[in-house]
C-alpha positions in Angstrom: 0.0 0.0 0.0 1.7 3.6 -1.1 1.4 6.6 0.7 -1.5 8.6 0.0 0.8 12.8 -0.4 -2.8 14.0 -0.6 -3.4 13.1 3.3 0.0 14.0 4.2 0.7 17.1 6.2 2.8 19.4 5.5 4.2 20.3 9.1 5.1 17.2 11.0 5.8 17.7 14.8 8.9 16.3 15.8 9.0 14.7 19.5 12.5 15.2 20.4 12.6 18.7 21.7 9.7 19.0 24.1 9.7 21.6 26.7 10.5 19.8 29.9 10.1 20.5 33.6 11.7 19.4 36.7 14.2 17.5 34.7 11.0 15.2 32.8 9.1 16.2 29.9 6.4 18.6 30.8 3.2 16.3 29.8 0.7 19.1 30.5 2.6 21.8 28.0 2.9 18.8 25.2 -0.8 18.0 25.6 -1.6 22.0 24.8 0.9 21.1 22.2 -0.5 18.2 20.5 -4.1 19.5 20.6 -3.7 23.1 18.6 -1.5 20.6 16.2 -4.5 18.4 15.5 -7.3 21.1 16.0 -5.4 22.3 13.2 -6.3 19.5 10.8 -2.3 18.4 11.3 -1.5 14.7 12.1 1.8 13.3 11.9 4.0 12.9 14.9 7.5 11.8 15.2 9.3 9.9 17.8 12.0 7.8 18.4 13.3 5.0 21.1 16.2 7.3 22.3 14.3 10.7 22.5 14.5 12.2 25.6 16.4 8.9 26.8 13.6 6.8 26.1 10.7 9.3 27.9 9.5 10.6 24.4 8.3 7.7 23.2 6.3 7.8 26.8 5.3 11.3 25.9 3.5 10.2 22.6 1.3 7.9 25.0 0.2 10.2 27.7 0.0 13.4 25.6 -1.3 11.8 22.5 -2.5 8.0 22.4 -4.5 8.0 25.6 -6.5 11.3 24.5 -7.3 10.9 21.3 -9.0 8.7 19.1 -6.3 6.3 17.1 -7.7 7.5 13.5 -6.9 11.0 14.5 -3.4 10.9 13.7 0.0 9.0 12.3 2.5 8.0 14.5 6.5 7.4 13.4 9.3 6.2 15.1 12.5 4.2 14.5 14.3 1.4 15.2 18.5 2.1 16.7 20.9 0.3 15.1 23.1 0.7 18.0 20.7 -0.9 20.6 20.9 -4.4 18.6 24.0 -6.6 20.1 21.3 -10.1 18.9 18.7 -10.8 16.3 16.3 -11.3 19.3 17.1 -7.3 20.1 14.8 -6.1 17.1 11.6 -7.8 18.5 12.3 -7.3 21.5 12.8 -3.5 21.0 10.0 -3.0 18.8 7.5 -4.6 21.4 8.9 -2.7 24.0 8.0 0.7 21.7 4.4 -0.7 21.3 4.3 -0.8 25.0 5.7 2.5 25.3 3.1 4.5 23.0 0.4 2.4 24.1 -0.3 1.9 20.2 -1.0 -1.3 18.3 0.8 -0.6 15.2 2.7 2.2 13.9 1.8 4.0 11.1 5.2 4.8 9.8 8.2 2.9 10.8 11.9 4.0 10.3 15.7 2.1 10.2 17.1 4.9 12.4 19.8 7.1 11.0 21.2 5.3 8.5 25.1 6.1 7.5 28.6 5.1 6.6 29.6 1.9 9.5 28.1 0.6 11.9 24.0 1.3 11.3 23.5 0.3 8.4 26.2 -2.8 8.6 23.7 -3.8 12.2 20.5 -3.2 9.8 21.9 -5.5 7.0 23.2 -8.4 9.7 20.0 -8.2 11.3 17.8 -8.4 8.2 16.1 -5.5 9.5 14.3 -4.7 6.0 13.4 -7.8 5.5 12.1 -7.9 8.9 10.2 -4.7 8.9 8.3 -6.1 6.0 7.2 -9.2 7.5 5.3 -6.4 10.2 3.6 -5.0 7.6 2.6 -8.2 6.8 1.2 -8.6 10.6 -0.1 -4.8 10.0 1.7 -4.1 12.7 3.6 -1.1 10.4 1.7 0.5 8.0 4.5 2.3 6.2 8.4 1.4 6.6 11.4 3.6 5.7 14.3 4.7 7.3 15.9 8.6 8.0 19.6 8.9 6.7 23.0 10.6 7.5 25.1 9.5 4.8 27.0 9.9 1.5 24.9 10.2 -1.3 26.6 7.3 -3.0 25.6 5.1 0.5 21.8 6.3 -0.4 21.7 5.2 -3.9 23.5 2.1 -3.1 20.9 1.4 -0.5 17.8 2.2 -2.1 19.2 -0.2 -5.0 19.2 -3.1 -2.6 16.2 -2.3 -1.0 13.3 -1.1 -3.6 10.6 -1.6 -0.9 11.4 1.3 0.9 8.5 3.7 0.9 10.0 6.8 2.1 13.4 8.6 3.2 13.9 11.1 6.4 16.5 13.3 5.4 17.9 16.7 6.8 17.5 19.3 4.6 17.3 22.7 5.2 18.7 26.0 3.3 21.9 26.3 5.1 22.9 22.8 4.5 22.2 22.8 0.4 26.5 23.1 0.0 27.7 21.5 3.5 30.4 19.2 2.2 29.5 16.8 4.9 25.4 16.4 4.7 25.6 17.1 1.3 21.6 17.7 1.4 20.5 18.9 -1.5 22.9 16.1 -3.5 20.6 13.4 -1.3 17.3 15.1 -2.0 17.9 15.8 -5.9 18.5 11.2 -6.1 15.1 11.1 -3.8 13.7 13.5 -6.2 14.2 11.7 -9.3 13.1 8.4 -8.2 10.3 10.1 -7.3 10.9 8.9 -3.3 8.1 10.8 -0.7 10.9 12.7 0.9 10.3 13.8 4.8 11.9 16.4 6.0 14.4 16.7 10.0 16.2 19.8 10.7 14.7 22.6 8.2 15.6 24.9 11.0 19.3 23.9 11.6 18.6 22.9 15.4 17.3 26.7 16.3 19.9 28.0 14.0 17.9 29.7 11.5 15.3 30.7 13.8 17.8 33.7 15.2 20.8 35.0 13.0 23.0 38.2 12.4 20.7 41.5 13.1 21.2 42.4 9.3 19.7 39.4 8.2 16.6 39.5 10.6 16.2 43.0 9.3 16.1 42.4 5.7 13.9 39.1 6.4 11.4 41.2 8.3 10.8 44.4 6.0 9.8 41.9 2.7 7.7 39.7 5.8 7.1 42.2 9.1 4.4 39.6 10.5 6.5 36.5 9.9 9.1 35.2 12.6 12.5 34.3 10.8 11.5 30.5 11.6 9.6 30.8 9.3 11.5 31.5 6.5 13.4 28.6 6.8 10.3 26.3 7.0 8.5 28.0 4.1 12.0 27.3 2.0 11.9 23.6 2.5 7.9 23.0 2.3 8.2 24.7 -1.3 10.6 22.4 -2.8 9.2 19.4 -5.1 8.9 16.1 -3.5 9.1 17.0 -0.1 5.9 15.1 1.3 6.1 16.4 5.6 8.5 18.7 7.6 9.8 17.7 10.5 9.7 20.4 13.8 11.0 19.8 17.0 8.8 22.5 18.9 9.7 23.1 22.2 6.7 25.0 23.7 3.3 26.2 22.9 4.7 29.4 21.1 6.8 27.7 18.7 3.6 25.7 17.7 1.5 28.5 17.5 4.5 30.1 15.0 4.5 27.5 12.8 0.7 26.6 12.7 0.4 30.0 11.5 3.1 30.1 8.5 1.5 26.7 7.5 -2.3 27.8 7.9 -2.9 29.0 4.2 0.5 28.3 3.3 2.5 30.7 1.0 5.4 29.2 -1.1 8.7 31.0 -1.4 9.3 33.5 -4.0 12.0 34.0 -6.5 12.5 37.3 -4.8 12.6 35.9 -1.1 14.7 33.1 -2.3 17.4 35.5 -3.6 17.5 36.8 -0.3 18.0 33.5 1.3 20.9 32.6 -0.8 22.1 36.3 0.3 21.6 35.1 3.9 23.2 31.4 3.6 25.9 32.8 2.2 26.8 35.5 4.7 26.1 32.9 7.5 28.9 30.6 5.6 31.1 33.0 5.7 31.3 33.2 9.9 32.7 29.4 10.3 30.1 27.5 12.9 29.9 24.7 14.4 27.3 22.7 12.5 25.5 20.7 15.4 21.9 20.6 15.6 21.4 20.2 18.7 19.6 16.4 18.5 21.3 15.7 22.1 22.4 12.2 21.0 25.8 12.6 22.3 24.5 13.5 25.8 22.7 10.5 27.1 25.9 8.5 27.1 28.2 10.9 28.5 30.1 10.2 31.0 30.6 13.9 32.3 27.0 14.8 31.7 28.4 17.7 29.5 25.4 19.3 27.5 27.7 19.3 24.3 24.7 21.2 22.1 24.4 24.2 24.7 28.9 24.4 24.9 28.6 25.0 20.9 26.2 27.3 21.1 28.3 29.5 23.5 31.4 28.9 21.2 29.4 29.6 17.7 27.8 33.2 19.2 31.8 34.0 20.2 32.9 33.2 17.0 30.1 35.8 15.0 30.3 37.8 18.4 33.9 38.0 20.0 32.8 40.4 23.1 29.2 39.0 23.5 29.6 38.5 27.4 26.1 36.7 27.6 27.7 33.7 26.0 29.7 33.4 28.9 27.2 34.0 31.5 24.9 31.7 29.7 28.1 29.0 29.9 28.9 29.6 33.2 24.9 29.2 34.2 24.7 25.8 32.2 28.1 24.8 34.3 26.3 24.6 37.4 24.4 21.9 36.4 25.8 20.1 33.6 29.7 19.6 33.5 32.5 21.5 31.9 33.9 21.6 28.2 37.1 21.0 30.8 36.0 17.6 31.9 36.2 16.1 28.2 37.8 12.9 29.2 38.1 12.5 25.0 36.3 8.6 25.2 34.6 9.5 22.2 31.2 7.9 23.1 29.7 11.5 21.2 31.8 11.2 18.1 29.9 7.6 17.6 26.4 8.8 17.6 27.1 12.2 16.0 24.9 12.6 13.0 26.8 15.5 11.6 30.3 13.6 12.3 31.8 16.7 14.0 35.2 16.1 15.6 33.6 16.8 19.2 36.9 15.5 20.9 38.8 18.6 19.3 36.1 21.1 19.6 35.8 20.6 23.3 39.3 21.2 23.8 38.7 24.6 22.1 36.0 25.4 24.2 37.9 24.3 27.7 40.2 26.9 26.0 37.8 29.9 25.4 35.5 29.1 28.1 37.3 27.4 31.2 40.4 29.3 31.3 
């Protein structure tokens, strides 16, 4: 059974950002969350079994599954290829993410991150694809896929082997059209042509295209004055052929409001407002940033509880900003609770899970440099 574009939304909310309180995801603000999404005739939501170190999928139950009807909405999330060390892992982690959302099947079903190594090599030894269509054969996934951090030539080279895929996550986002590393707009032009439903992760660059340089904002906002800068990059990504749902991780009510509003009578981008954009991406470029996203997969596992996202963002607002002292501040706040770029003991337990491959070993011992001295 193919996917049906027509009943596809647009704007997909992504589960792996939500607001959290006390230290725990904040059920009561995801609820308000996931009700304005579906009040606004929006219905795909995706998770994963690592989000929030294993509480998202949790979320999706108490926020979603338990208060609304099951035909009110999709559900997606993914299978680790890290978390199988035996053939018996896949069951047993797919049952236990039944369990978790309280659903009976999933509507869409991903191979998580696929890449260069270790994933996909686990996926292959596993019979993963092979496996996930036996499930849709028990109707216990409706719609099987997988997202993807690779080399182009890794996609193709998949997709030959495995013609029953339905779908591809992939990030994509203005910024990233050139990065020599996600090479974005190489993977969507292959989905593109073999006319692959593409969904979309990161269209905002982790937050980073949400707030930029002051003389971008300004000439985003005099041709747009109502529209956030979010939405720019949003709009960009939801005009481009072939792009069946973007992904947002929204992290509180006002971010969902934002975006229900840019995709409520949606207006595509022009030729004019994508000349500035190019004008943009390339003045961002030229300021050299750290090019994490902010997923939080290196964080779970380690061992000096360092929030690596939040020590690049100090270090990429010093680079554009040398004498900003509120990156400091905002460091030395986040050190009180989390540890120091100092405390690095290099094991490279982040470098592992890293979907944008950044050397974090080397870029901590710049920030222990800048910010611990």
């Amino acid at each position: 059974m193919g996917i049906e574009l027509s009943k596809m939304p647009k704007l997909g909310f992504g589960l792996m950002r939500l607001p959290e309180k006390d230290g725990e995801v904040d059920i009561q603000q995801v609820s308000q969350m996931v009700d304005k999404y579906l009040e606004a005739g929006l219905n795909y939501l995706d998770t994963a079994y690592i989000y929030h170190g294993g509480k998202s999928e949790v979320a999706a139950r108490e926020a979603l599954v338990k208060r609304h009807n099951r035909d009110e909405f999709m559900l997606a999330t993914k299978l680790p290829a890290w978390e199988i060390k035996k053939a018996e892992d896949v069951e047993r982690i797919f049952n236990e993410q039944l369990e978790r959302t309280g659903v009976d099947f999933f509507d869409f079903y991903l191979l998580h991150s696929i890449e260069e190594g270790g994933n996909i090599d686990n996926y292959e030894k596993y019979d993963c694809f092979n496996w996930a269509l036996k499930k849709k054969e028990e109707g216990k996934i409706k719609h099987f896929g997988f997202s993807f951090h690779g080399s182009p030539e890794l996609l193709e080279e998949v997709l030959d082997g495995h013609p029953e895929v339905e779908f591809v996550q992939i990030q994509y986002n203005y910024l990233d059209r050139t990065n020599p590393v996600v090479r974005s707009q190489r993977l969507y032009d292959i989905l593109v042509k073999r006319n692959i439903p593409i969904i979309v992760m990161e269209p905002v660059r982790g937050g980073m295209l949400a707030e930029m340089d002051p003389e971008i904002e300004a000439s985003y906002k005099k041709m747009r004055p109502n529209d956030s800068i979010a939405s720019w990059a949003l709009r960009f990504v939801a005009s481009q052929p072939g792009i069946m749902t973007v992904l947002s991780g929204m992290s509180n009510t006002e971010q969902m409001e934002d975006n229900l509003k840019t995709f409520t009578n949606f207006e595509p981008i022009t030729d004019e407002e994508l000349k500035l954009i190019d004008e943009a991406t390339e003045k961002i470029l030229s300021v050299p940033q750290i090019g994490c996203t902010a997923c939080k997969y290196c964080c779970d596992g380690c061992p000096s509880k360092i929030s690596i996202p939040d020590v690049f963002r100090s270090i990429n607002t010093l680079r554009r900003y040398p004498d900003d002292w509120r990156s400091k501040n905002f460091y030395n706040v986040l050190t009180e609770r989390s540890g120091k770029a100092s405390d690095c003991i290099a094991c490279g337990q982040c470098e592992s899970v890293c979907p944008q491959h950044l050397p974090i070993i080397d870029l901590m011992k710049e920030a222990a440099e800048i910010l611990d001295a």
